[in-house]
C-alpha positions as CSV (number, residue, x, y, z in Angstrom):
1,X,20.0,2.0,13.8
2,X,20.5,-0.4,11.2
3,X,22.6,-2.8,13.3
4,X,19.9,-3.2,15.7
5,X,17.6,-4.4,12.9
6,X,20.5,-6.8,10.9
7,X,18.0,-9.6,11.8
8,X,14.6,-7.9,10.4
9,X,13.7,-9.1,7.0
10,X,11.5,-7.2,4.6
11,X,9.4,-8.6,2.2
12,X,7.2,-5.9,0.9
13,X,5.2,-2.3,1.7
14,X,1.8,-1.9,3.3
15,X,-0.2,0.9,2.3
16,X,-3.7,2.1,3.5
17,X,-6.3,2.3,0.6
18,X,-8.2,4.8,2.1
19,X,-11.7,4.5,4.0
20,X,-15.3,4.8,2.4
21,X,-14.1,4.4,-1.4
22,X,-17.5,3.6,-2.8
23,X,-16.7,3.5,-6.7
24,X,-14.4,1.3,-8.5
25,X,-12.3,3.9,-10.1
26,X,-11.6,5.7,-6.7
27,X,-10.4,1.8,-6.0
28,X,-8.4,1.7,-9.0
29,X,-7.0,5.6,-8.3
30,X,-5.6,4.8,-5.2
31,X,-4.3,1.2,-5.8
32,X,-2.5,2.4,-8.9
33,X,-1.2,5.3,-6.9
34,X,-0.2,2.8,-3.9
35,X,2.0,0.4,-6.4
36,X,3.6,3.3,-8.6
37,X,4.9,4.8,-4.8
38,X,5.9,1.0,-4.0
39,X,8.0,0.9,-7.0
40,X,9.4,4.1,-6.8
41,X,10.8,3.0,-3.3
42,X,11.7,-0.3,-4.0
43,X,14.2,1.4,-7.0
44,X,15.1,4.1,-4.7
45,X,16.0,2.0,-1.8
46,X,17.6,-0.8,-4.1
47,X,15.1,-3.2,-2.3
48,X,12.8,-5.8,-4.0
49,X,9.3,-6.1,-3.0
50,X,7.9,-9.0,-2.9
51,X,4.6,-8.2,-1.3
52,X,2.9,-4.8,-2.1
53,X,-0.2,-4.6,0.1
54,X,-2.8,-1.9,-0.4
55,X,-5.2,-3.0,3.0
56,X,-8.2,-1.7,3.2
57,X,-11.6,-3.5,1.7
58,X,-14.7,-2.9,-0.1
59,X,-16.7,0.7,1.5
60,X,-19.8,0.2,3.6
61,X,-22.1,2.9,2.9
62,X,-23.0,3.3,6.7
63,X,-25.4,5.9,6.3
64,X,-27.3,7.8,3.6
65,X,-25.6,10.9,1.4
């Protein structure tokens, strides 16, 4: 599998931050969580990151409660 991909380049990981966060420290929970994974792979994997991207944006309360 890796042969077929000798070609492919990695820069970094991308990582969902989750959907409806509302609050900063749910924000801050998951990002930290996010770039301590990201680490833990790039030493695992003996691969450096140069990106870490945790996507996702600021929650929209769409409706009430």
């Amino acid at each position: 599998m890796l042969r077929k991909l000798r070609h492919v380049r990695l820069a970094g990981v991308h990582a969902y931050l989750g959907t409806r966060i509302l609050d900063a420290a749910g924000v801050v929970h998951n990002t930290t969580g996010i770039l301590e994974a990201a680490l833990e792979l790039s030493a695992a994997l003996d691969f450096p990151l140069r990106t870490v991207d945790v996507g996702g944006g600021y929650g929209v309360p769409y409706f009430d409660n």
